[in-house]
Rosetta silent file (secondary structure, phi, psi, omega in degrees, C-alpha in Angstrom):
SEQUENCE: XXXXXXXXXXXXXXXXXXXXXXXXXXXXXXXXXXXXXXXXXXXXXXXXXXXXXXXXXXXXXXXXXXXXXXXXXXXXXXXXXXXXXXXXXXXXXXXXXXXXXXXXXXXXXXXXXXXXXXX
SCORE:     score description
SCORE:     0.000 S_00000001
   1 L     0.000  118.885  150.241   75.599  -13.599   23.460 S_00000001
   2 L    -9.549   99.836 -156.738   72.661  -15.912   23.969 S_00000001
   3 L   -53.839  -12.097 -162.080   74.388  -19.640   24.788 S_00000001
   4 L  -106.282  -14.025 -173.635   72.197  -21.389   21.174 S_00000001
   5 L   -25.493  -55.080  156.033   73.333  -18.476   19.185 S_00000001
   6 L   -81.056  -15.610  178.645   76.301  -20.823   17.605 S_00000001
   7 L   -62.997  149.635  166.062   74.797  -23.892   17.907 S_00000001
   8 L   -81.610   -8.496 -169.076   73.568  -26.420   15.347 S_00000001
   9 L    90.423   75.419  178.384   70.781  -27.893   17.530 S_00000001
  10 L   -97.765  -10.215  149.991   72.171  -30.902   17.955 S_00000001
  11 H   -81.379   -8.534  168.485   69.540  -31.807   20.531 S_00000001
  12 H   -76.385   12.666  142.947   67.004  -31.391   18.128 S_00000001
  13 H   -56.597  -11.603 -174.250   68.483  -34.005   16.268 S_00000001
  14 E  -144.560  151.849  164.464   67.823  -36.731   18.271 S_00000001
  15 E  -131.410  162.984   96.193   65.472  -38.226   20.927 S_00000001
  16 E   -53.535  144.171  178.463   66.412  -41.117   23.555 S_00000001
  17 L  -148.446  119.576 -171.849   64.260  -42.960   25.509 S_00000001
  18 L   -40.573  138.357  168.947   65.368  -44.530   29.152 S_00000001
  19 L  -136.986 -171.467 -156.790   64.448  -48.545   28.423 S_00000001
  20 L   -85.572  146.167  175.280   64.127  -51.422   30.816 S_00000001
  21 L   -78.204  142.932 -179.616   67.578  -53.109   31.424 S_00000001
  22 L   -64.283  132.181 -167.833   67.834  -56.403   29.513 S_00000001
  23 L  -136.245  -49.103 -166.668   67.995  -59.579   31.731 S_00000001
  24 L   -75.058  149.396  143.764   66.220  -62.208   28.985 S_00000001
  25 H   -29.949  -29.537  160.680   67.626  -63.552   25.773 S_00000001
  26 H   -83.472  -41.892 -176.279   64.338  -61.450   24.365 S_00000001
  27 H   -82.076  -19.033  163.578   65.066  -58.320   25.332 S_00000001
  28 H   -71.877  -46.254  177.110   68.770  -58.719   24.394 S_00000001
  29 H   -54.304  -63.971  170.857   67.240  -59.747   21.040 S_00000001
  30 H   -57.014   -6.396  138.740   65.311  -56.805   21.036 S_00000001
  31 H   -58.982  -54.074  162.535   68.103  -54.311   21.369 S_00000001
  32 H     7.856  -97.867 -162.497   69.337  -56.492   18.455 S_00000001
  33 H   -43.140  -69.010 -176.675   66.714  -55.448   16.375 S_00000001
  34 H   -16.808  -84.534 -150.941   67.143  -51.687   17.333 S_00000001
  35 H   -52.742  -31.248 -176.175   70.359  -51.572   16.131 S_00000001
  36 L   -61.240   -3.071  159.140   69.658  -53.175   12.740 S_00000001
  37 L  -100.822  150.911  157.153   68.143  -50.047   12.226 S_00000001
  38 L   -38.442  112.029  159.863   69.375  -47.199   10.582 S_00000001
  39 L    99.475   22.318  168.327   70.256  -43.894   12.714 S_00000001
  40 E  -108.106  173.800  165.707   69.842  -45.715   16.095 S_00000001
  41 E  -174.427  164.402 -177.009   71.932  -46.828   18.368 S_00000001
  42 E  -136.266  148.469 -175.623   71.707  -47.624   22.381 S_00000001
  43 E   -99.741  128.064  148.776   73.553  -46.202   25.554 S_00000001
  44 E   -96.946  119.748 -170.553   74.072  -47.270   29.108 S_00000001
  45 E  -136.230  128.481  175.869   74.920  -44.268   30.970 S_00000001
  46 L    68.809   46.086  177.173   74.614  -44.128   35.342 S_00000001
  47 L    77.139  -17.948  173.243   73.442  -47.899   34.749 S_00000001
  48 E  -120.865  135.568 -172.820   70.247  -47.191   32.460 S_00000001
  49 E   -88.507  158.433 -152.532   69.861  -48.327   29.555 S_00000001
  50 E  -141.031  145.063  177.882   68.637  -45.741   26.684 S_00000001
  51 E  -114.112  130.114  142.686   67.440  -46.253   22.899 S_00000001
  52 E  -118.687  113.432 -158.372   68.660  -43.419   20.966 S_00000001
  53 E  -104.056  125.099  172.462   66.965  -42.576   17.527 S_00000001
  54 E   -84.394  108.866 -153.267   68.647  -39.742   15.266 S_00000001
  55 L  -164.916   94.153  157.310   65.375  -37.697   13.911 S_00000001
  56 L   -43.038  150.369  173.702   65.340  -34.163   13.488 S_00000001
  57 L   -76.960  120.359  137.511   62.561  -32.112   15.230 S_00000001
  58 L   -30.650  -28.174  163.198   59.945  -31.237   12.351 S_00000001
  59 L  -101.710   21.669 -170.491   60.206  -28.071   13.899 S_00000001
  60 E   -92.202  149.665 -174.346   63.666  -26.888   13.936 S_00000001
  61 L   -97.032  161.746  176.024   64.245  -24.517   11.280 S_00000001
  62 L   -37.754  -27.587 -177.612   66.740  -23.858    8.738 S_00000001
  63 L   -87.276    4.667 -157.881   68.912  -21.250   11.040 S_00000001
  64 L    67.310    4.650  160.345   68.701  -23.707   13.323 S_00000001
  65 L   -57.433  154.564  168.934   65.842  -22.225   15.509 S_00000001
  66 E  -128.012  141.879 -143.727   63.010  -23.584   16.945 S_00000001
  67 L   -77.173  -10.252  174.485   59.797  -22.838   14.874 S_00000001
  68 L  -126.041   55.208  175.763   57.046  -23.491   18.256 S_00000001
  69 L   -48.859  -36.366 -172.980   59.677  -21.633   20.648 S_00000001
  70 L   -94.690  -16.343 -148.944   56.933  -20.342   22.688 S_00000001
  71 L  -140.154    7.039 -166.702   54.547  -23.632   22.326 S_00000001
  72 L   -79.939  148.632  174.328   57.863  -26.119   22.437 S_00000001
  73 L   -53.533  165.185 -176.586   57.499  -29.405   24.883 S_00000001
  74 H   -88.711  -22.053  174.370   58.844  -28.967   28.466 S_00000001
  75 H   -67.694  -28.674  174.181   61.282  -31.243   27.844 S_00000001
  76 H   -65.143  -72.967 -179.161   62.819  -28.765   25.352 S_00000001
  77 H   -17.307  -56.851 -167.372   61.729  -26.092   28.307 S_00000001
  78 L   -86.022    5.777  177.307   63.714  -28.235   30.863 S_00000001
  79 L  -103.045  127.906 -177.639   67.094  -28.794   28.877 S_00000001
  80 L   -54.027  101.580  147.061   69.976  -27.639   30.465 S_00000001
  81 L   -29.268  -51.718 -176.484   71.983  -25.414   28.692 S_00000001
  82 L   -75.620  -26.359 -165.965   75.503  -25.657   30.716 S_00000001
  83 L  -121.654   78.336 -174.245   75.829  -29.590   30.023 S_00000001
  84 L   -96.745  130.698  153.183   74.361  -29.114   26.398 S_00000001
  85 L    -3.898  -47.056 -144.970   75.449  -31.187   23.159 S_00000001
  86 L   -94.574  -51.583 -138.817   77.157  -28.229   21.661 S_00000001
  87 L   -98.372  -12.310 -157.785   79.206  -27.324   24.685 S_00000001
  88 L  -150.396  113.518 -175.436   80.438  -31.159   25.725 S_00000001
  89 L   -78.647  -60.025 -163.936   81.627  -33.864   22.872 S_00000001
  90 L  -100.016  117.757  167.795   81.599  -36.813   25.632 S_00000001
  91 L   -81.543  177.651  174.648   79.223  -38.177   27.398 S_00000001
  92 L   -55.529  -17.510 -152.775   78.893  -40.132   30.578 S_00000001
  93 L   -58.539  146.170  154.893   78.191  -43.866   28.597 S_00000001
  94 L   -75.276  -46.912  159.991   79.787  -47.010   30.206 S_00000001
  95 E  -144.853  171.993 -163.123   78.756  -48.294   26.883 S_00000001
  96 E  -142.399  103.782 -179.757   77.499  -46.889   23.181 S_00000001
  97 E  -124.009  112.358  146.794   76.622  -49.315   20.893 S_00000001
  98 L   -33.986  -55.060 -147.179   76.048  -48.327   16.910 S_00000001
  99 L  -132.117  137.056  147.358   75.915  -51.564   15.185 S_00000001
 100 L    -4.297  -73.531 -156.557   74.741  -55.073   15.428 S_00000001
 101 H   -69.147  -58.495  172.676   78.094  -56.086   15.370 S_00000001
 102 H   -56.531  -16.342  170.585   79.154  -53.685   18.311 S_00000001
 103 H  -111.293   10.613 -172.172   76.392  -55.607   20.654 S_00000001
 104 H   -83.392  -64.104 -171.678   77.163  -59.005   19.272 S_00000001
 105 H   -41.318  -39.582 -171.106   80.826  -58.465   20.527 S_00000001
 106 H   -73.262 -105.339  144.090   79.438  -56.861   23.865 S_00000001
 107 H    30.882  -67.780  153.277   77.296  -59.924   24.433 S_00000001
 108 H   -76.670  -12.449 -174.552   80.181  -62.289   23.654 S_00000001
 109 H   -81.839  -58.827 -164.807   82.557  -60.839   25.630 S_00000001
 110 H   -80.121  -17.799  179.171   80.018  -60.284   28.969 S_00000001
 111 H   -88.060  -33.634  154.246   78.265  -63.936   28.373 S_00000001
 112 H   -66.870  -49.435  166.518   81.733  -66.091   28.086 S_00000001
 113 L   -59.817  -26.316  171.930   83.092  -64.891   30.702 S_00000001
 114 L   -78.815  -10.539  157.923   79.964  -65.668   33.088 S_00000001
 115 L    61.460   42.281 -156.775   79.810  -68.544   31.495 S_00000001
 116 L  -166.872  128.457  158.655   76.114  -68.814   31.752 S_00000001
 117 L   -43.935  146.603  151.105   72.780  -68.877   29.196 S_00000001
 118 L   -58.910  120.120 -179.874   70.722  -66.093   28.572 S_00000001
 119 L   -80.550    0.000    0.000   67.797  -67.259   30.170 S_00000001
C-alpha cells in the first residue's frame, strides 16, 4: 500500500517558515502580532524559530490528493515520508506557542528571571 493512501494530507494543511530568532523588544512584538492571528501559531524546534500558518494547499483535492502531482513544488518533492505528519503526532518543539497569551506567559517567565529589559 502506497504510505499517503490513508492519509488526510495534513502537510498540505499548513506551511512554516524558519524566522530570525528574536533578540529586540520588536521582534518579540512581532511574534506578538503573529499570534493575534487566527490559524497561526510559532515553534522553536533544534533552536530555530518557525512561523507556522494553517492554509490548505489550493491544490489538494477532495480525496485528499494532490491536483499538480506531477508539476507540485520540490518542497512537496523533497518531503520525507518516514517522519511524515500522519505517521508521528509529536514533534521535536522546545516550545509551541498558539495564543497571545501562551507568549505573554513565555516572555514573563524567561524575562523575570533574567531580570533584564528587552532591549
Amino acid at each position: 500500500m502506497a504510505p499517503c493512501t490513508e492519509c488526510s494530507a495534513e502537510c498540505c494543511r499548513y506551511f512554516a517558515l524558519q524566522i530570525d530568532t528574536p533578540r529586540t523588544k520588536v521582534e518579540f512584538e512581532n511574534i506578538r502580532w503573529y499570534l493575534a492571528h487566527s490559524a497561526v501559531s510559532v515553534f522553536v524546534e533544534k533552536r530555530k524559530w518557525h512561523l507556522e500558518i494553517k492554509n490548505k494547499c489550493k491544490y489538494l483535492l477532495k480525496n485528499h490528493q494532490c491536483g499538480i502531482y506531477k508539476k507540485r513544488p520540490q518542497v512537496c518533492v523533497e518531503h520525507n515520508v518516514s517522519s511524515c505528519e500522519y505517521r508521528h503526532d509529536e514533534f521535536d518543539h522546545s516550545h509551541l506557542f498558539t495564543s497571545l497569551e501562551e507568549f505573554d506567559a513565555y516572555l514573563f517567565r524567561r524575562f523575570k528571571r533574567k531580570r533584564r529589559k528587552i532591549s
